[in-house]
N, C-alpha and C positions, 0 to 999 in steps of 0.2 A: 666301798664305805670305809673300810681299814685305811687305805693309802690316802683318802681325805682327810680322816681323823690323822694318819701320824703328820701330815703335809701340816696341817692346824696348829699341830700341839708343836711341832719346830719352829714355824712360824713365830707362833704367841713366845715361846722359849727365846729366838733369836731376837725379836723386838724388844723383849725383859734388858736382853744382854744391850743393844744400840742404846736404847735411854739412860743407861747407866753410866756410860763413856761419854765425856766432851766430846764436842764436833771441832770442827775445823778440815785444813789441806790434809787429803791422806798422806799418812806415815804408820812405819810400820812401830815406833814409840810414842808416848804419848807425854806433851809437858803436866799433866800434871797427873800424879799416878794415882792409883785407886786403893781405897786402905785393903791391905790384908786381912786376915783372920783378924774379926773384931771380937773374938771367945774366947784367941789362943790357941793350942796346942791340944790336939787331940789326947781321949786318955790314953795313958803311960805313954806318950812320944815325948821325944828333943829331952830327955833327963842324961845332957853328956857330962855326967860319973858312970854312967850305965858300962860295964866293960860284961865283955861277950863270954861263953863259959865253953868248956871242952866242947859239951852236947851243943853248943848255939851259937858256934862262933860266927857267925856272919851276919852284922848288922841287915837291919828294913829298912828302908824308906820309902814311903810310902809318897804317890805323886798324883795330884788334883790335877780334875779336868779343865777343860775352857771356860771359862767363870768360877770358878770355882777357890778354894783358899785352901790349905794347910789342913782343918778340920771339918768342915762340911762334908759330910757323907762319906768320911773315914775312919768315922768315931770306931763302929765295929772291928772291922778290920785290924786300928791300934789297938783296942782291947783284947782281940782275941791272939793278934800276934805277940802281945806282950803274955798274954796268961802262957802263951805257949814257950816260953822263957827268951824271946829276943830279946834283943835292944832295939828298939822301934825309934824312928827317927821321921819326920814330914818337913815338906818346904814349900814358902811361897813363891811362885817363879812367873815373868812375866805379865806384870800387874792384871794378876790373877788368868791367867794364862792367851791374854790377847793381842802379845804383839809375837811378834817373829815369831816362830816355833823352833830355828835355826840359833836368836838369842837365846832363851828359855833354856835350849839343851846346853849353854855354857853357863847358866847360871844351875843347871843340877851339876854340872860336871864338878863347877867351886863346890857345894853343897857335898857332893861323893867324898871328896876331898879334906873337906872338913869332918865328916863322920869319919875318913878310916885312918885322921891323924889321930882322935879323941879316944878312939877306941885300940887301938893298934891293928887291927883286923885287914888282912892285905886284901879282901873281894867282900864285897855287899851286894845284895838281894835287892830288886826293886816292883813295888807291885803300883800301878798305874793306872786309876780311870780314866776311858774316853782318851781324850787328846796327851793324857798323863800315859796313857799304856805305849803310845804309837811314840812322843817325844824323845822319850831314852833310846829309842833304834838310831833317833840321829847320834846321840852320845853316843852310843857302841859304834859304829858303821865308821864316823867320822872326827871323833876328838876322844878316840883313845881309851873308851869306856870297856871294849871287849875284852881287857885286861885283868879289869876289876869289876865287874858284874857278873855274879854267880848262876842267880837267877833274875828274867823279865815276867812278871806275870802281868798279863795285859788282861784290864776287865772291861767289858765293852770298847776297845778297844779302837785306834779310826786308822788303824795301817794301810786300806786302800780308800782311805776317804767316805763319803755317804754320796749315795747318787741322787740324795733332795734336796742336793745344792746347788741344782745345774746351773742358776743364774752367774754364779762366782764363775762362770767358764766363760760366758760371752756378752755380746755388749749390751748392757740392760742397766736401766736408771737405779738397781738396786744392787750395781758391783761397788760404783764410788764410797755409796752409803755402805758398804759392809767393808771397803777396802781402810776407810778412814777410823775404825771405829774398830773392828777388828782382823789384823791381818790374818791371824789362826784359822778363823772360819776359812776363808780363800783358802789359804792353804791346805786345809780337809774336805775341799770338795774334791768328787772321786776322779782322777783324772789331772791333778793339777800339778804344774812344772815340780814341785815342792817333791810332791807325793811320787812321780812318776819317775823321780831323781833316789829320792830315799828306797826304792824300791827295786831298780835298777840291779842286775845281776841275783846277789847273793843276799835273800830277808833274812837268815839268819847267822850272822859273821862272828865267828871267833866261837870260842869254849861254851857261851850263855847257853842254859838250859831256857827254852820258852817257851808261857803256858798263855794260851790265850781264853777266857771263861768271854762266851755270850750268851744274850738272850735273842730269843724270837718274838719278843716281844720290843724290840728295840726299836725308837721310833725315831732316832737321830742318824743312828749310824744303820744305814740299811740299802744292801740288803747286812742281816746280823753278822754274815759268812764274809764281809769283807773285812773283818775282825782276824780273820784265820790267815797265817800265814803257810809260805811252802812247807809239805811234807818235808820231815827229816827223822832222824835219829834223838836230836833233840827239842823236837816241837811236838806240840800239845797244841791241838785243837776241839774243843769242848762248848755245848752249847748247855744249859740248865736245865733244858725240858729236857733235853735227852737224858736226865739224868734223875731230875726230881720236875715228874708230868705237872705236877700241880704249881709249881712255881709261879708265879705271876709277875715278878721286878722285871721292870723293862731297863731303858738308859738308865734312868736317876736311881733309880731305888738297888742295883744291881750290885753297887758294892756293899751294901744294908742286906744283904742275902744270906741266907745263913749256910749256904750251899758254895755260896762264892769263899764266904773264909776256909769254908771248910776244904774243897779243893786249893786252895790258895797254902794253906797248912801243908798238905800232901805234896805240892811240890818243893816248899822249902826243908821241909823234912826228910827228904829223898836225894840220892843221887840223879840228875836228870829231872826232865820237867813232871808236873803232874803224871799219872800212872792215868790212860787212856781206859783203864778198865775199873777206877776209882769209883766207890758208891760215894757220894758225899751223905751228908746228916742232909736231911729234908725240913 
């Protein structure tokens, strides 16, 4: 009955997302792009006078998932990062994260770029839902990101893709329609050239310290553990129940958590990723 319901609730999810996009010949951009944040700027984000302090020198930014914008379901996250004395920063990328995911990672790279001339700050922190968590591994891995990313926090994160997408793998009347309309999904099914390329060797390259927060209740990216990347010295892998039993945020609701900012705090606070032995606030 579970894997009915989350097969359902992605379904209903991914058709929200098809109807919203113009049709036409697949590409992976689209002529005519889709508005942005139509609210603006999550609280306290993108205020570049914001310069970084002894205790906080390494900017946030903060990065939406596939459909998603700038501040939808980041609002917490800017708020609690800024109460925590950041400079918080968010971006729109990939008209709203649907085309290439291989573009997208050079429009955060500009985006990096422009935060750490504004700020002076030689590395920034990055926290990322969904398809936002797993993106910046191409930047690190491939355009020079390992340089200047201190920390990755991945929140539901889709590093080895979801395996309830298996249509995006093989010939079925509903790869064209998803190929046209959104190339990101294809590329987050579990298994896909994309994924199995970014993935290849070494998941976690260079200095980044990275956390990855999930849920077991995730109804997108599943199973939740393909959020978790390889053991390491600098890797965190953390699920919410494991941590606060009563939890209930699945995909959507999970950077709205109050357990997610909270661990999310403890690793930019920290040298290295999240502390594996971390109580969060419940």
């Amino acid at each position: 009955m579970r894997s009915s319901l989350r097969a359902l609730v992605t379904a209903l999810a991914l058709a929200a997302t098809l109807l919203a996009v113009p049709s036409g010949p697949a590409r992976a951009d689209f002529p005519i792009p889709l508005p942005t944040s139509p609210q603006g700027d999550p609280p306290g984000a993108n205020n570049w006078k914001c310069k970084p302090t002894k205790k906080r020198p390494t900017p946030v930014i903060l990065v939406h998932g596939t459909g998603g914008d700038r501040k939808n379901l980041l609002e917490n996250l800017s708020k609690g990062v800024k109460r925590a004395g950041f400079c918080v920063y968010s971006l729109d990328y990939g008209n709203r994260g649907l085309n290439d995911i291989a573009k997208s990672a050079q429009t955060l790279k500009k985006f990096v770029n422009r935060v750490r001339r504004s700020t002076g700050a030689a590395k920034v922190s990055l926290i990322g839902h969904s398809q936002g968590g797993m993106m910046p591994r191409y930047y690190i891995k491939f355009l020079g990101g390992a340089k200047v990313v201190e920390d990755l926090i991945g929140v539901a994160p889709s590093n080895h893709g979801s395996s309830i997408l298996p249509f995006a793998m093989g010939d079925n009347p509903f790869t064209a329609l998803v190929e046209t309309n959104c190339a990101a999904c294809l590329q987050q099914a579990a298994g896909s050239k994309f994924l199995t390329r970014l993935n290849k060797g070494d998941e976690t390259p260079g200095k980044v310290s990275y956390t990855q927060i999930t849920s077991r209740y995730d109804e997108v990216v599943v199973p939740h553990t393909s959020g978790y990347l390889a053991k390491g010295p600098r890797t965190t892998n953390l699920t919410l129940q494991d941590k606060c039993p009563a939890e209930w945020a699945e995909h959507v609701f999970i950077p709205l958590a109050r357990p997610t900012l909270s661990i999310a705090l403890n690793a930019l606070k920290r040298k290295g990723p999240a502390a594996k032995n971390f109580k969060p606030a419940c």
